[in-house]
C-alpha positions as CSV (number, residue, x, y, z in Angstrom):
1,X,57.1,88.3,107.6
2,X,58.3,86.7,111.0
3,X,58.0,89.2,113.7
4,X,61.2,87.8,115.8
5,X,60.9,89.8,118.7
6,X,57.4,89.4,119.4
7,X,57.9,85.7,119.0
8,X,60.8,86.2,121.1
9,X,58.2,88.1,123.8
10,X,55.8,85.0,123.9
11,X,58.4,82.4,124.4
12,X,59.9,84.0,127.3
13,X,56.7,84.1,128.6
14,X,55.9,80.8,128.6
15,X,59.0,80.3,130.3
16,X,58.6,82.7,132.9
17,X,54.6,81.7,133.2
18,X,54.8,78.0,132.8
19,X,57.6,76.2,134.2
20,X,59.5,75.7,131.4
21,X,63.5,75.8,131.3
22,X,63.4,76.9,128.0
23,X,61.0,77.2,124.5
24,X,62.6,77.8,121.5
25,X,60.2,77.6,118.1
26,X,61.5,75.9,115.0
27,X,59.5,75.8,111.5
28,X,58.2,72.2,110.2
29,X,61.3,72.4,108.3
30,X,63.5,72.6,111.3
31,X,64.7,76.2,110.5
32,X,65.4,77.9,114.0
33,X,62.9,80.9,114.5
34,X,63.4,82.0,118.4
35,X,63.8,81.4,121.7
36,X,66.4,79.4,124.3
37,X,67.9,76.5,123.8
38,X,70.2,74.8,125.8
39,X,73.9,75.7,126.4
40,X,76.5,74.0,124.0
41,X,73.4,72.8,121.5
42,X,74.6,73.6,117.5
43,X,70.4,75.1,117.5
44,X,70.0,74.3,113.7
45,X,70.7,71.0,114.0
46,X,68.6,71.1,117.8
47,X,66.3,72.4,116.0
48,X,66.2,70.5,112.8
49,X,66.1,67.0,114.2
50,X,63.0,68.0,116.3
51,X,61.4,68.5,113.3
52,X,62.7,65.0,112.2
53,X,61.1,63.6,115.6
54,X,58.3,65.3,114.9
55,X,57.7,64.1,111.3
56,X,58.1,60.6,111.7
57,X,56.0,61.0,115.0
58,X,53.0,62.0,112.4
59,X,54.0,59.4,110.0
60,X,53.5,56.9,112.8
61,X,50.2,58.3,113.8
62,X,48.8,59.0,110.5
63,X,49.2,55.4,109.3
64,X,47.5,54.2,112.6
65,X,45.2,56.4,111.7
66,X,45.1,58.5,115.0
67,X,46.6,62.2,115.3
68,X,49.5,63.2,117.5
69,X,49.2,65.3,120.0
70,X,53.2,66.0,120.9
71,X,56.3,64.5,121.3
72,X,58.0,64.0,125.0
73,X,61.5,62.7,125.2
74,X,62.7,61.5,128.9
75,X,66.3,62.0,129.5
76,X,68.3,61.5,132.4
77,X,67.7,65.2,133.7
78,X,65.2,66.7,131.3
79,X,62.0,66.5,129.6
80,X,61.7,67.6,126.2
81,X,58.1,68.4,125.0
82,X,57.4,69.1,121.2
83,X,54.1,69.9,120.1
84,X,52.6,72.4,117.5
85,X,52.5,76.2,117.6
86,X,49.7,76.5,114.8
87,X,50.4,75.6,111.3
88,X,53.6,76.6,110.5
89,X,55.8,76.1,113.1
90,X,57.0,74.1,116.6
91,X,57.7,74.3,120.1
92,X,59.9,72.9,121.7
93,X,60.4,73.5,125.4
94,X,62.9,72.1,127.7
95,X,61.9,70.8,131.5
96,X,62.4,69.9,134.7
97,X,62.3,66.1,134.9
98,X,59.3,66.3,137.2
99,X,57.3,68.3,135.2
100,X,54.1,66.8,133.5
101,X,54.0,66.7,130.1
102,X,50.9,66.5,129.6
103,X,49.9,70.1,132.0
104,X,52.5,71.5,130.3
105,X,51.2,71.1,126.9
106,X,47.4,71.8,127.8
107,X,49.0,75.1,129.8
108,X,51.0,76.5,126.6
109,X,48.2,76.0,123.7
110,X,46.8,79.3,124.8
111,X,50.3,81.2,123.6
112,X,48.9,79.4,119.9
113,X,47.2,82.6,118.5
114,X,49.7,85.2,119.3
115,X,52.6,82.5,118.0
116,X,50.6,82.3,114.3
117,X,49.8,86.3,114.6
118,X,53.9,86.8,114.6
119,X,54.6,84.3,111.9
């Protein structure tokens, strides 16, 4: 059984803790399961197409037979980062557009065990 507001707890401290505008987590099947999301966003389908992204990301990988590590989209005033949160879900975690992707991701990995514990 999903624990919501622990998951709820950990997200807000990676957003508090690691420079992040916002982390929401989403199940591989796109189903929203916590967390902030930008304002005016319908968060299934937020949610739902990240898991899209992050599907055909794999599919991509697999078949070039490498792994992926995460996702970064570069819009005009954001960063969005996807990457894993263990085996059953995603993160997905707004920034600033200066923010490195790559620190980010290496800096949140540690919230991993407590994310799986709640799910």
């Amino acid at each position: 059984m999903v624990d919501t507001t622990a998951l709820e707890s950990v997200l807000h401290e990676i957003e508090q803790n690691e420079g992040v505008q916002e982390a929401m987590l989403v199940s591989r099947a796109g189903t929203y399961l916590g967390g902030s999301f930008p304002r005016g966003v319908h968060v299934d389908t937020f949610g739902s197409m990240f898991a899209v992204l992050v599907g055909s990301a794999m599919t991509i990988t697999d078949e070039a037979k490498d792994s992926l590590e995460s996702v970064v989209i570069h819009s005009k005033s954001n960063k969005y980062l996807s990457v894993h949160a263990g085996r059953k879900a995603l993160r997905v975690m707004r920034l600033p557009p200066s923010a490195e992707a790559q620190k980010t991701k290496l800096a949140v990995e540690k919230y991993i065990p407590r994310i799986e514990e709640h799910l």
